[in-house]
C-alpha positions in Angstrom: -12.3 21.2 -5.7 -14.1 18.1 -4.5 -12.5 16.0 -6.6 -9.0 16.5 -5.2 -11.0 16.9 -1.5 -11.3 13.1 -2.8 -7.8 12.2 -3.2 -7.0 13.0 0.6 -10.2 12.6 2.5 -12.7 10.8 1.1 -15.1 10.5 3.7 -15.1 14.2 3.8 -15.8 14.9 0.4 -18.8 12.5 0.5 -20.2 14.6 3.4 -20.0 17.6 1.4 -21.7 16.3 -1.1 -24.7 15.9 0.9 -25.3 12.2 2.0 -24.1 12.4 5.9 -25.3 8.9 6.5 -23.0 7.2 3.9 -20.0 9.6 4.7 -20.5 8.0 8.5 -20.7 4.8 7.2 -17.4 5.0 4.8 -15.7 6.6 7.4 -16.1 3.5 9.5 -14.7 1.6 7.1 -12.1 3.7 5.5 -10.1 4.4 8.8 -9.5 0.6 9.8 -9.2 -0.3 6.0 -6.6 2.0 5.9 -4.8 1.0 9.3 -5.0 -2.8 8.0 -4.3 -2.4 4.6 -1.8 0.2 4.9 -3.4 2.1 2.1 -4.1 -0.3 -0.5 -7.9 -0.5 -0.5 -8.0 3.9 -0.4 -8.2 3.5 -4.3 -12.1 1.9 -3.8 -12.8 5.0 -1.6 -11.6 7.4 -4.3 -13.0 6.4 -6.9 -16.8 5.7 -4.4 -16.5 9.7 -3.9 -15.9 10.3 -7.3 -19.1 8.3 -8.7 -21.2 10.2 -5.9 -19.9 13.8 -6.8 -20.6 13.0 -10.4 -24.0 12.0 -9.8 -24.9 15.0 -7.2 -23.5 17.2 -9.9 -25.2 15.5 -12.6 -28.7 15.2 -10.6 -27.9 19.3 -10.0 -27.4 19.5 -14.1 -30.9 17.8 -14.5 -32.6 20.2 -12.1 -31.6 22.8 -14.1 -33.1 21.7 -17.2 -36.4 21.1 -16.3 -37.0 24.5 -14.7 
Protein backbone atom coordinates (compact mmCIF):
# COMPACT_ATOMS: atom_id res chain seq x y z
CA UNK A 1 0.00 0.00 0.00
CA UNK A 2 2.98 2.26 0.42
CA UNK A 3 4.21 1.74 -2.75
CA UNK A 4 1.17 3.20 -4.65
CA UNK A 5 1.10 5.93 -1.39
CA UNK A 6 4.39 6.59 -3.56
CA UNK A 7 3.03 7.24 -6.83
CA UNK A 8 0.82 10.27 -5.52
CA UNK A 9 2.49 11.60 -2.49
CA UNK A 10 5.75 10.79 -1.99
CA UNK A 11 6.69 12.88 0.84
CA UNK A 12 3.99 11.20 2.60
CA UNK A 13 4.93 7.78 2.06
CA UNK A 14 8.50 8.55 3.25
CA UNK A 15 6.99 9.88 6.58
CA UNK A 16 5.26 6.66 7.08
CA UNK A 17 8.07 4.89 6.73
CA UNK A 18 9.52 6.43 9.64
CA UNK A 19 12.29 9.06 8.76
CA UNK A 20 10.27 12.45 9.54
CA UNK A 21 13.30 14.51 9.00
CA UNK A 22 13.92 13.46 5.36
CA UNK A 23 10.11 13.38 4.56
CA UNK A 24 10.50 17.40 5.70
CA UNK A 25 13.28 17.79 3.77
CA UNK A 26 11.77 16.12 0.29
CA UNK A 27 8.86 17.86 0.88
CA UNK A 28 10.75 21.13 0.54
CA UNK A 29 11.90 20.18 -2.50
CA UNK A 30 9.28 18.17 -4.06
CA UNK A 31 6.54 21.04 -3.98
CA UNK A 32 8.68 23.77 -5.86
CA UNK A 33 10.23 20.97 -8.11
CA UNK A 34 6.94 20.13 -9.03
CA UNK A 35 5.59 23.83 -9.52
CA UNK A 36 8.86 24.54 -11.76
CA UNK A 37 9.20 21.53 -13.44
CA UNK A 38 5.63 20.88 -14.02
CA UNK A 39 6.08 17.31 -12.96
CA UNK A 40 9.00 16.15 -14.72
CA UNK A 41 11.52 15.67 -11.80
CA UNK A 42 8.36 13.61 -9.63
CA UNK A 43 9.89 10.42 -11.27
CA UNK A 44 13.30 11.04 -8.81
CA UNK A 45 10.84 11.31 -5.84
CA UNK A 46 9.13 7.95 -6.71
CA UNK A 47 11.57 6.05 -7.20
CA UNK A 48 13.62 7.91 -3.59
CA UNK A 49 10.37 6.53 -1.66
CA UNK A 50 10.56 3.32 -3.21
CA UNK A 51 14.46 2.62 -2.33
CA UNK A 52 13.54 3.79 1.43
CA UNK A 53 10.39 1.47 1.76
CA UNK A 54 12.48 -1.32 0.44
CA UNK A 55 15.11 -0.89 2.88
CA UNK A 56 12.74 -0.26 6.07
CA UNK A 57 11.09 -3.36 4.97
CA UNK A 58 14.19 -5.13 4.32
CA UNK A 59 15.92 -3.85 7.72
CA UNK A 60 12.22 -5.17 9.32
CA UNK A 61 13.05 -8.75 7.40
CA UNK A 62 16.56 -8.82 9.06
CA UNK A 63 15.21 -8.13 12.51
CA UNK A 64 13.23 -10.93 12.20
CA UNK A 65 15.90 -13.35 11.52
CA UNK A 66 18.05 -12.73 14.16
CA UNK A 67 15.52 -13.14 16.91
Amino acid sequence: MNYVLALFLPPLSILLTGRPLLAFVVFLIWVPAIIFSGGLTHPMFIVLAWIIIYERRDERRSRKRTF
